[in-house]
N, C-alpha and C positions, 0 to 999 in steps of 0.2 A: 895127696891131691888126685882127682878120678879125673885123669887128662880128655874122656871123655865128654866133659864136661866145658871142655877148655877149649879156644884152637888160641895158636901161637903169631903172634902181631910181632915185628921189628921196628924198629926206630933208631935215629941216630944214637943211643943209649944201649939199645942189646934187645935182646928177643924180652917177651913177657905174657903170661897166661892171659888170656882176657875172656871171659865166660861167651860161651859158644851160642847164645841167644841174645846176645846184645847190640843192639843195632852200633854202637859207639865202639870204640877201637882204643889203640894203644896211647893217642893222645891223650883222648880224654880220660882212659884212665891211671895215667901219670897227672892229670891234671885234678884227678878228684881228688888223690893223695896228696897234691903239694898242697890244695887250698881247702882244708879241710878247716875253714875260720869260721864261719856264720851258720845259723839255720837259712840263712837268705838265697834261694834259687836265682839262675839269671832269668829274670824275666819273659815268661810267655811271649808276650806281644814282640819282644827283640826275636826271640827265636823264630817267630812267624814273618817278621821282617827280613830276617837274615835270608832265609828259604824261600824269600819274595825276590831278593836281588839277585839268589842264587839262580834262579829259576829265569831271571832277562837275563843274566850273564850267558847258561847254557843255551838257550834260544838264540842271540848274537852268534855263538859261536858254533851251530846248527847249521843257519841261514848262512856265514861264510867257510862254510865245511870243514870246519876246525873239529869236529866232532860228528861221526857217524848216526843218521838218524836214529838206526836202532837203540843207538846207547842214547846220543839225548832225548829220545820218548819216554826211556825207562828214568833218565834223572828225573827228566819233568816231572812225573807221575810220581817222584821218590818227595819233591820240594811239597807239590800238591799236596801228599798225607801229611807231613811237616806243619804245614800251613795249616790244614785244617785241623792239627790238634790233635793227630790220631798217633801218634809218636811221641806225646809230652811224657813219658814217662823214661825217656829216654836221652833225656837233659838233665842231668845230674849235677852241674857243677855250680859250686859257691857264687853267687853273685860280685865278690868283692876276690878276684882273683888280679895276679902279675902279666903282663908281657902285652897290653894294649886290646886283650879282646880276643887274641890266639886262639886260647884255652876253647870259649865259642866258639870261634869259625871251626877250629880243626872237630869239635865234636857235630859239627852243622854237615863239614864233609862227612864225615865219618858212618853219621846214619843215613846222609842220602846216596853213600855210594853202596851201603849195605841192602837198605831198600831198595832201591834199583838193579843190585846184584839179585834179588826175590823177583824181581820182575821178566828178568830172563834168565831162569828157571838156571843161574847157579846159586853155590853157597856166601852166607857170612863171608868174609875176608878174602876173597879171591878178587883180587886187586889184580892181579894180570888182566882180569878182563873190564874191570871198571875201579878206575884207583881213586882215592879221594882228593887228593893233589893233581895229579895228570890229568882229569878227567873234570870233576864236582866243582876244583878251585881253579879251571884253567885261566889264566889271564886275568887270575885276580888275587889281592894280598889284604891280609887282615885290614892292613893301616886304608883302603877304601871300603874294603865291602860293609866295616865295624863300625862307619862314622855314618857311612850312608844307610846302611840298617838302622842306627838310632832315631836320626831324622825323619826317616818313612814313621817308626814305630813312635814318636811324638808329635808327629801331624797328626795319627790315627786319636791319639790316648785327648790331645788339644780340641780335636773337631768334640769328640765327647763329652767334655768337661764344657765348652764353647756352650752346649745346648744344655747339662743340666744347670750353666748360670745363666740363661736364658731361661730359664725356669723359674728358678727362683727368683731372678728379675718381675716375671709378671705376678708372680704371688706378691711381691711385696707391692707391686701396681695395682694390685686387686685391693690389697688392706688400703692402700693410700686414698682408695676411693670410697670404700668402706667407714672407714676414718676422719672422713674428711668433714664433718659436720659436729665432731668432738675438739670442743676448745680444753687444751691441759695448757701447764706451766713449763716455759720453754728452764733449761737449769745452765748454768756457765760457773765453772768451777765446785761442782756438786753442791750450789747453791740453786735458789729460787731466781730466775729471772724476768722473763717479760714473758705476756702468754703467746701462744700458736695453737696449732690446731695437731692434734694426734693424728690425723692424715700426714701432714706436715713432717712431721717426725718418720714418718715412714717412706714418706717420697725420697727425703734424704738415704734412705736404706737402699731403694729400688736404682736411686742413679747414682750410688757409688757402685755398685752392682752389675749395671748397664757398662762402666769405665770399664770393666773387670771382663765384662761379653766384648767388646769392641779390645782389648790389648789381646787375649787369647786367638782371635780371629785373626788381629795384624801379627801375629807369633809364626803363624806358618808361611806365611810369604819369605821369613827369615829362612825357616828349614826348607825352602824347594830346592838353594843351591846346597847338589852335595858332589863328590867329589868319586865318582865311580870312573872306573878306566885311569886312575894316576896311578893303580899301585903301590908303589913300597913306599917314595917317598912323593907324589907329584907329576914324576916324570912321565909315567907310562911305560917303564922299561920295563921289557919282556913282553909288552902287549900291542901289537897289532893297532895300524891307526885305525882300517877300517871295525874293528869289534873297537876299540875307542870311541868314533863316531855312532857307530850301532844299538852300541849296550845302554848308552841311557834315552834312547830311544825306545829300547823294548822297556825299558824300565816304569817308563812313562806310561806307555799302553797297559802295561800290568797293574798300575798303583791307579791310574787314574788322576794324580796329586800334582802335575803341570808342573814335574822335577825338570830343573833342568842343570848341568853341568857347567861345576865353577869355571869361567874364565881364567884364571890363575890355581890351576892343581897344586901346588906350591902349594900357595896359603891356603887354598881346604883344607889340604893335610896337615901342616902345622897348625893351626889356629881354632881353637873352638870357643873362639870368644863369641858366637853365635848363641850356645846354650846359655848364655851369662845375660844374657840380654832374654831369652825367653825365660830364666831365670827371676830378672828383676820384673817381667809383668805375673808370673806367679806369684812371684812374694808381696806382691801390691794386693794380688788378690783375696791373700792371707790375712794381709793388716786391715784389712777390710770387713773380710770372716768374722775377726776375732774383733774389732772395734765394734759392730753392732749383733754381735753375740753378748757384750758384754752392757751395753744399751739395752739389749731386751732383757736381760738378767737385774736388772734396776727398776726399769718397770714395771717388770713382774713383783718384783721386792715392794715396790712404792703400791703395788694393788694396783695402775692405772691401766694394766693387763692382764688378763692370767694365759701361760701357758698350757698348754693340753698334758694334762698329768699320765706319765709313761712307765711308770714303775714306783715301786713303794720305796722312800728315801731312807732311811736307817731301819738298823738293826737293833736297835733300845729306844726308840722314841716312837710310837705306834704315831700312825695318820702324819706323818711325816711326808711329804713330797720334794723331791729336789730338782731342779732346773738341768737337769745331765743328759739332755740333748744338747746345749746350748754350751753345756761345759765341754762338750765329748768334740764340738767343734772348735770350741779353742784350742782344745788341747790339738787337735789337726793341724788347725793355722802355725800353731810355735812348732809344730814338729819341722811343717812344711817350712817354714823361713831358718831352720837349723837346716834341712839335704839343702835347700837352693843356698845358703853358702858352701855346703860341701860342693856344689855344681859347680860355684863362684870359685873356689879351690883348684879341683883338680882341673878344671880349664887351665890354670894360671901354671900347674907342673907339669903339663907339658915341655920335650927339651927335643929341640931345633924340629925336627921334620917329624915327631912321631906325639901324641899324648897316652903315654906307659897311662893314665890314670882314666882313659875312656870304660873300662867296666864299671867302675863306682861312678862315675857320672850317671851312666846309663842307668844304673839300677834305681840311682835318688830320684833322679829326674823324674823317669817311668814310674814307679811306685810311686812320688807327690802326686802324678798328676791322678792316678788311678784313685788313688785317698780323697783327692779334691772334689772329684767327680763322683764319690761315694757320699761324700760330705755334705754337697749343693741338694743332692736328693734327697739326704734326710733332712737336713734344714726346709726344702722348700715345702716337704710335709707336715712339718713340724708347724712352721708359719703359720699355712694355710687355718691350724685348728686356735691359731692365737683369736682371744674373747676381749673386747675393749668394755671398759668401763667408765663408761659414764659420769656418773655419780662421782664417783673416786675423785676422774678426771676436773672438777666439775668444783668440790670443794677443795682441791688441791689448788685452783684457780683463785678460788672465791674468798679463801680464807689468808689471799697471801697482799702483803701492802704493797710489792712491785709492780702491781697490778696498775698501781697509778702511769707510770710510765706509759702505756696507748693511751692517756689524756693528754700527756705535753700540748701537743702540735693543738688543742680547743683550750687549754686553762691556763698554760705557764708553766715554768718550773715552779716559780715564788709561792703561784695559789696550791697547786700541787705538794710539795713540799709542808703548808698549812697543814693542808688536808690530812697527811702523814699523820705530822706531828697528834694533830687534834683525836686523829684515831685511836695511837699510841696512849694517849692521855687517857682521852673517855673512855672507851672500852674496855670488853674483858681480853686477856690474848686466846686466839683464835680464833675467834667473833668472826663474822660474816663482812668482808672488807665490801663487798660487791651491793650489801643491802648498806652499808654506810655510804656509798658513794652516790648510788640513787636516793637517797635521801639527801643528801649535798648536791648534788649536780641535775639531778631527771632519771629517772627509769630510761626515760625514751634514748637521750645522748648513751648512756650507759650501753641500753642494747644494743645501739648503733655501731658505737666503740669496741665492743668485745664483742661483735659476730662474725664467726670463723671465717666470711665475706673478708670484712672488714682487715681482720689481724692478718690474712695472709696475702693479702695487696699488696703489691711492690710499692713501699711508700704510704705513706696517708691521702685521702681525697682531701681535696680543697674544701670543699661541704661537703660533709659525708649524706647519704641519700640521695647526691648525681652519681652518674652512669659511669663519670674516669675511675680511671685504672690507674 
């Protein structure tokens, strides 16, 4: 081993080499070694949160002179390159690690006390003069800064995703109006059933969508209370009331995100039935995904749409095209309703004052929503190139005998049901039901009856051709 290469870290455990250009320390890597399980990193966006809370922490503790400006100008400046990213290569550890989140914070100290050791022009690990515990984690413990860094970092990941299904909300609001002059065949049990209008069918797309904008937006009101200044288990012990009172006030000014601190540090700490609930408005927004992912894939099927074709579908069938955007988003929605029971999970093994299972929360959580937010964007471009058809829509209407059903409320069941039968009799199957009935009943009633006006009125008019609604 070229010790030159090395300097030497201590820990509870005994001295140990740690490569001598590494902004991380002995924690973390005892910690790369134990959890050496996934290709899965801990998440960017937590490690940017974490160096955000780091950063009101050392500020707090600045402003009540717990810490020398010189040295907290230099953390400052250590969280800032943190934050912006310019230090990601020095986050090393498994997403799916033991001990509630440890492993992070201690590798979070680790490089902002190293960084800020460059800042006043000493070396890597010289912890006498800026330590990562004494210094970087003063007046603060995994079990707050790990719960309240996830909440900052899913407010961030929620606002995102909030606006690309804001997106695709108005796309499907554009087709609905696009749409809106195409009579199809409404289906209930993958059968034929009464007609509507192919607007119609899309409005339905745009305001389950809308539910889906509105549950992510009330999601963050959930994460504003977080639980910074309890410490280890609630209490606040080892921490100062005034940096208590303080710290999530700087916290606040930094994030912008109108955090404010639990009333009961207790139950912040123990409890993250919080996520379980931001939890069930992502998985709503999943079954949502994939129910009219799977609606557009029938349509398309049925010809009363075509999809915008994106790649060539097999590998032994030339001119083959396959609907694998729309698959590529199911498959998202089932992955997503599989991590948010993991969410639903490790919430629930949490044991008295601590949740040992806050990193794999964090990682499913963060990662769904990052997927969801990838997902809404390709969908809403996807959308956008969907082509209606007419015609398709038009003899899929025309050729079907449900069709009688928008006459009840002008002819009866009894004459209706005639009508049926007589068609069923005289004709050939598939024949033109729509020019059988203008011939039986009037063109004119007929047109009246089945225009997209008409079918998508709440109810029937009393005489159709007045003005009610």
């Amino acid at each position: 081993m070229e010790k030159e290469a090395f300097r030497i870290e201590h820990d509870l455990l005994g001295p140990r080499h740690v490569p001598r250009d590494a902004y991380w320390g002995i924690h973390t890597l005892r910690a790369r070694e134990n959890f050496a399980l996934s290709q899965c990193k801990t998440p960017p966006q937590l490690i940017r949160a974490v160096a955000l809370v780091k950063k009101a922490c050392c500020i707090a503790n600045r402003d009540l002179s717990f810490l020398d400006e010189w040295m907290a100008d230099a953390i400052i400046a250590a969280c800032d390159d943190v934050y912006l990213g310019k230090l990601d290569d020095q986050f090393p550890l498994d997403a799916i690690q033991g001990g509630a989140g440890t492993s992070t914070n201690m590798n979070v100290n680790e490089v902002i006390a190293n960084r800020a050791l460059e800042y006043v022009g000493k070396t890597k690990g010289d912890y006498d003069t800026i330590h990562p515990l004494d210094h970087v984690n003063l007046h603060q413990s995994t079990n707050d800064i790990y719960p309240t860094a996830v909440k900052i970092a899913a407010i961030s990941e929620l606002r995102r995703l909030s606006e690309a299904i804001t997106n695709l909300q108005e796309v499907f609001q554009q087709k609905e109006k696009e749409f809106a002059g195409i009579v199809t065949i409404g289906r209930t049990e993958l059968q034929n059933a009464v007609p509507m209008t192919l607007g119609g069918q899309f409005s339905s797309f745009a305001e389950a969508i809308a539910r889906d904008r509105w549950r992510t937006f009330k999601c963050e009101e959930r994460l504003r209370i977080v639980n910074i200044g309890g410490t280890a288990v609630g209490t606040g012990l080892t921490a100062p009331r005034s940096y208590i009172f303080l710290v999530i006030e700087r916290l606040r000014e930094l994030t912008g995100l109108g955090l404010s601190r639990g009333e009961n540090l207790l139950d912040q700490t123990a409890n993250a039935d919080v996520f379980v609930e931001v939890a069930g408005c992502v998985n709503a927004h999943a079954a949502n995904l994939q129910k009219i992912c799977t609606d557009l894939r029938l349509l398309h099927f049925l010809k009363e749409i075509s999809l915008p074709a994106v790649q060539a579908g097999s590998s032994i069938m030339p001119g083959k095209v396959n609907p694998v955007i729309l698959e590529a988003a199911i498959g998202a929605a089932i992955k997503t309703k599989a991590e948010m029971l993991i969410v639903t999970e490790t919430a629930s093994c949490g044991s008295f004052q601590i949740n040992e299972f806050m990193p794999l929360l964090a990682f499913s959580l963060l990662a769904t929503l990052d997927l969801l937010t990838a997902t809404n964007a390709v969908m809403s471009k996807h959308v956008q190139q969907i082509v209606a058809h007419n015609e398709t829509c038009s003899l899929h209407v025309n050729n079907n005998p449900t069709l009688i059903t928008a006459f009840l409320p002008h002819i009866g069941y009894e004459q209706a049901e005639r009508l049926v039968k007589q068609y069923t009799m005289e004709t050939i199957e598939g024949s033109d039901f729509r020019q059988f009935l203008e011939e039986q009943l009037g063109k004119d009633l007929v047109d009246r009856v089945l225009s997209p006006a008409n079918l998508m009125s709440l109810g029937y008019r009393t005489k159709l051709g007045d003005n009610q609604s």
